[in-house]
Backbone bond lengths (Angstrom), bond angles and torsions (degrees), N, CA, C in turn:
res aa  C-N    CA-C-N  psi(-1)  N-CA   C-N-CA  omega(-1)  CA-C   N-CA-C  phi
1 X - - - 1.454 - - 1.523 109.56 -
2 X 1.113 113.59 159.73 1.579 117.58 -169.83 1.903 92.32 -105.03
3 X 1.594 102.05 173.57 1.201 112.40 -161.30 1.382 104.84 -84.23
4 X 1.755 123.52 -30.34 1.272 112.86 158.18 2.217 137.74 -49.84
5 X 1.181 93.72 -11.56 1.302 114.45 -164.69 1.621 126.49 -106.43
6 X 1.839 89.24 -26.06 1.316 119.31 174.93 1.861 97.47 -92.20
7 X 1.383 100.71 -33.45 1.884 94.53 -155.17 2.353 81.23 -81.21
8 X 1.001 123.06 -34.03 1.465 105.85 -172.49 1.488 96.10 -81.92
9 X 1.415 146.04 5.43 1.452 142.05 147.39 1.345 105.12 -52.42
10 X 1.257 110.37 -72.22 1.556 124.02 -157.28 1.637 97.35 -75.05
11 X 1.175 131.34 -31.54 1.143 97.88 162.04 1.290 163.75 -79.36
12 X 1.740 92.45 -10.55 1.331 120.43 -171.71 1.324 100.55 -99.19
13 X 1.264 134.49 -29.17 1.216 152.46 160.18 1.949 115.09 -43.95
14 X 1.284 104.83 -65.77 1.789 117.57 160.93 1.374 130.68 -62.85
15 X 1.684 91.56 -46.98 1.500 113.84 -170.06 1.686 97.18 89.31
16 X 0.658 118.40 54.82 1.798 117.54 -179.80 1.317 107.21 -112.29
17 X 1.349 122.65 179.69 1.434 128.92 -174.72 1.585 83.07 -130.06
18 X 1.726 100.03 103.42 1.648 104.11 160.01 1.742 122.01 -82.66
19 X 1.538 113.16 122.74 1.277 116.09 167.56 1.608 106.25 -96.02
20 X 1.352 121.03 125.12 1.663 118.46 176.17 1.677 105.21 -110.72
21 X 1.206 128.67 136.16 1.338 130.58 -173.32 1.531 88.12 -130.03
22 X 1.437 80.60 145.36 1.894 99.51 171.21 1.572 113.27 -178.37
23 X 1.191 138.86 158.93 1.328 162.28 -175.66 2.106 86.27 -72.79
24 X 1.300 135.02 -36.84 1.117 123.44 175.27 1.731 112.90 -87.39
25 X 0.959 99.18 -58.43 1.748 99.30 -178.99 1.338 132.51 -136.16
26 X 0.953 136.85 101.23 1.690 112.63 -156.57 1.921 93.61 -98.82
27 X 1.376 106.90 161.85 1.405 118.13 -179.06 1.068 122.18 -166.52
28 X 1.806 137.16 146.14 0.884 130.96 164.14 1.659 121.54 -89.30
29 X 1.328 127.76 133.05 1.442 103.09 172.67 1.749 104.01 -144.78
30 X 1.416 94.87 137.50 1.697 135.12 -165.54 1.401 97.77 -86.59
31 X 1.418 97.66 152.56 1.410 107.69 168.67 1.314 119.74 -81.64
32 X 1.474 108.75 132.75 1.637 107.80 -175.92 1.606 134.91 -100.27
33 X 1.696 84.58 29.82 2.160 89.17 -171.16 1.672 73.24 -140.83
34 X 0.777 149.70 -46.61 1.757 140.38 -164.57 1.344 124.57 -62.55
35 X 1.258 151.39 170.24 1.484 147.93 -176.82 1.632 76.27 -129.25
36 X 1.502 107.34 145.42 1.243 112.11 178.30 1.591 116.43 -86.56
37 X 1.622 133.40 145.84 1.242 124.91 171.14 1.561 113.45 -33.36
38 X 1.529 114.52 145.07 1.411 130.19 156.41 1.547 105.45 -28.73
39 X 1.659 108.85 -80.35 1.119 123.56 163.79 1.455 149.90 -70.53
40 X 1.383 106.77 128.47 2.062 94.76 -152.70 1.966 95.98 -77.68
41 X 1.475 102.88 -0.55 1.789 86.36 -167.03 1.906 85.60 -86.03
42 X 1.518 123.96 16.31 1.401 122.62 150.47 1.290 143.07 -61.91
43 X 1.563 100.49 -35.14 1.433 145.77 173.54 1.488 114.39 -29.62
44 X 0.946 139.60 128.91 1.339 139.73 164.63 1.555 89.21 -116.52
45 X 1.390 92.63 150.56 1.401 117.68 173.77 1.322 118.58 -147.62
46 X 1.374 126.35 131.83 1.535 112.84 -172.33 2.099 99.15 -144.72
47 X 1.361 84.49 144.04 1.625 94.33 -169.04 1.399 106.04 -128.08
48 X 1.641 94.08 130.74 2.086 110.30 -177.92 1.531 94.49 -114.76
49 X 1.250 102.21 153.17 1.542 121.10 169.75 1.056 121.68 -120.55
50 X 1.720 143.21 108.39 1.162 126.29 -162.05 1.922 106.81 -79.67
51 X 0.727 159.36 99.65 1.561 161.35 -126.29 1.875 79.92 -128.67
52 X 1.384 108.90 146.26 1.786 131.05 132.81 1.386 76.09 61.02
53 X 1.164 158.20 35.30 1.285 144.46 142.97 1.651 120.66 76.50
54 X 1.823 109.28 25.36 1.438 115.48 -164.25 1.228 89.73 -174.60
55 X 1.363 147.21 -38.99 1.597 137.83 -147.75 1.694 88.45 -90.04
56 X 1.434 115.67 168.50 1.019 115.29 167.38 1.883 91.70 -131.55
57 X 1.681 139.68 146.81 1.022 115.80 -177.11 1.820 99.37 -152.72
58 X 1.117 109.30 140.09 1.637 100.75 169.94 1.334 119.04 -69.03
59 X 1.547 93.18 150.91 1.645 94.97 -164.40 2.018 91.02 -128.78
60 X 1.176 115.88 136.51 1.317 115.43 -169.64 1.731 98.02 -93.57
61 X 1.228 133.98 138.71 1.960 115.90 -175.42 1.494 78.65 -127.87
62 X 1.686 91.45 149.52 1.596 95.65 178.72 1.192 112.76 -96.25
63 X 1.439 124.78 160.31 1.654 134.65 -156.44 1.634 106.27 -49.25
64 X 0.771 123.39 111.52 1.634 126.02 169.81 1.477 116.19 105.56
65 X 0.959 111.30 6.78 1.513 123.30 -167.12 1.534 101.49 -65.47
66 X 1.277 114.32 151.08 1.937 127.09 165.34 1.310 106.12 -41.63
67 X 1.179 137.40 128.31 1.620 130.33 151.21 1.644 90.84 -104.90
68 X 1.515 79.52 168.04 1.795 115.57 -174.93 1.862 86.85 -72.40
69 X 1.649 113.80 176.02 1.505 125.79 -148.13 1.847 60.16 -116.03
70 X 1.389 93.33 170.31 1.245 137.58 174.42 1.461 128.00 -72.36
71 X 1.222 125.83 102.12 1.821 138.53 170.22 1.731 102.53 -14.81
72 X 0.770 127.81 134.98 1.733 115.02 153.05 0.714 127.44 -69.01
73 X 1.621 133.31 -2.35 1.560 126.41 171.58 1.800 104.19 -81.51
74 X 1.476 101.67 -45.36 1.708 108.41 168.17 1.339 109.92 -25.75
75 X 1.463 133.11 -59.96 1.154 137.59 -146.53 1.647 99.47 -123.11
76 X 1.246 146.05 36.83 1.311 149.06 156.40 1.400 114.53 -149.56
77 X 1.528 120.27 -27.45 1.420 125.90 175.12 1.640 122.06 -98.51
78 X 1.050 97.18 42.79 1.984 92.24 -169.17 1.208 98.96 -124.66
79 X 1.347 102.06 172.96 1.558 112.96 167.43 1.619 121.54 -61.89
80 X 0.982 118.74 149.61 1.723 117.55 -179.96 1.400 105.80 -38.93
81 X 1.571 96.17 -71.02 2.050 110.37 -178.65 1.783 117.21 -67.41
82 X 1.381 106.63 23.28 1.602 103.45 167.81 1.432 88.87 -124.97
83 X 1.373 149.94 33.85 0.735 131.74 177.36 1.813 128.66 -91.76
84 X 1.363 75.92 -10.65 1.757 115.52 -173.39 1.586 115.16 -69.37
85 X 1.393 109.48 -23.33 1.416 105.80 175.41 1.380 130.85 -71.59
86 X 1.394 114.24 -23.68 1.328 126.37 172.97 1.784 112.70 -67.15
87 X 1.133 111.77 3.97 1.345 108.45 -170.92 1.745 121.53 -113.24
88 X 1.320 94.90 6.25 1.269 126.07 -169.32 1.250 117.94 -110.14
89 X 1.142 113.43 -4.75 1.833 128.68 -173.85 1.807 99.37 -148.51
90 X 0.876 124.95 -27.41 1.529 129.89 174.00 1.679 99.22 -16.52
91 X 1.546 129.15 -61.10 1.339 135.40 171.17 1.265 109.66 -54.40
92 X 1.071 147.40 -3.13 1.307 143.83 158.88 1.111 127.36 -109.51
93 X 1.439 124.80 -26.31 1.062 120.93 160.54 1.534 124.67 -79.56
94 X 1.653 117.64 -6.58 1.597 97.72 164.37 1.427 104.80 -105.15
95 X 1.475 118.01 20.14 1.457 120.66 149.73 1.649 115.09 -61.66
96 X 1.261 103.24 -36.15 1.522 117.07 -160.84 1.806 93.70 -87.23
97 X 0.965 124.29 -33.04 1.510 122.81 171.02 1.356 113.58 -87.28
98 X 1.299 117.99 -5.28 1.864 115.90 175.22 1.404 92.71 -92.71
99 X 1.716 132.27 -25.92 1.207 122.40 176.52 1.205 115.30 -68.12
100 X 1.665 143.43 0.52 1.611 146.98 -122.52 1.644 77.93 -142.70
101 X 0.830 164.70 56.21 1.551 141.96 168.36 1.725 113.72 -57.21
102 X 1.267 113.94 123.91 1.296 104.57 170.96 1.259 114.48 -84.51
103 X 1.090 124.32 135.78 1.924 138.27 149.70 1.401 104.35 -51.38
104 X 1.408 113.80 117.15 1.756 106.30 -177.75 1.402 98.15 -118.85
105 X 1.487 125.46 33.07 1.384 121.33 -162.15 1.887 91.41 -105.61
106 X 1.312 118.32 165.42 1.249 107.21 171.11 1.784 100.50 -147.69
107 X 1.327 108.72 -176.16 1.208 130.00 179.34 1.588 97.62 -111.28
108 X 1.333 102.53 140.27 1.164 114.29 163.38 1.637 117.54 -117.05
109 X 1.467 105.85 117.67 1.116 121.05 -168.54 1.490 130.27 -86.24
110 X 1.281 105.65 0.00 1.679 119.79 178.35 1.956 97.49 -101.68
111 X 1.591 116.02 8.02 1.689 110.27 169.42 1.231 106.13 -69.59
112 X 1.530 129.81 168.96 1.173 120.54 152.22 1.548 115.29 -102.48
């Protein structure tokens, strides 16, 4: 199973807020049948690192830190009342995309 498929197991399974980091994709993914606690110091959060292209390893993130943006199934495939979790990290996650700057410059390949 791939880590998208495994990370909406484990979360829906715990109820946790999976963060997955990797050199291919990094992501956060929410539980999609739960309404999230009132309170976020309720929150579980748990973080994998894909390492060497096979390890899977916990990764500890410190309090407030950027998370990765949200799966699209997170945010189009859930229950109505899980929809709420994304709104609670929203400030951190376009921290985590202000860290991403794109290069919008290009080469043009028809120069000589």
């Amino acid at each position: 199973m791939t880590i998208p498929d495994m990370g909406y197991a484990i979360a829906n399974r715990y109820n946790v807020i999976l963060v997955c980091l990797s050199s291919v994709q990094d992501l956060t993914i929410f539980p999609l049948r739960t309404s999230p606690p009132i309170s976020q110091s309720q929150h579980r959060l748990i973080c994998i690192g894909h390492v060497y292209s096979s390890h899977f390893v916990q990764v500890r993130l410190q309090e407030g830190c950027p998370l990765p943006t949200v799966d699209i199934i997170s945010s189009s495939n859930c229950y109505p009342k899980a929809k709420g979790w994304a709104s609670f990290y929203r400030d951190r996650m376009q921290a985590f995309l202000d860290l991403h700057v794109v290069d919008r410059s290009y080469v043009d390949l028809m120069e000589d």
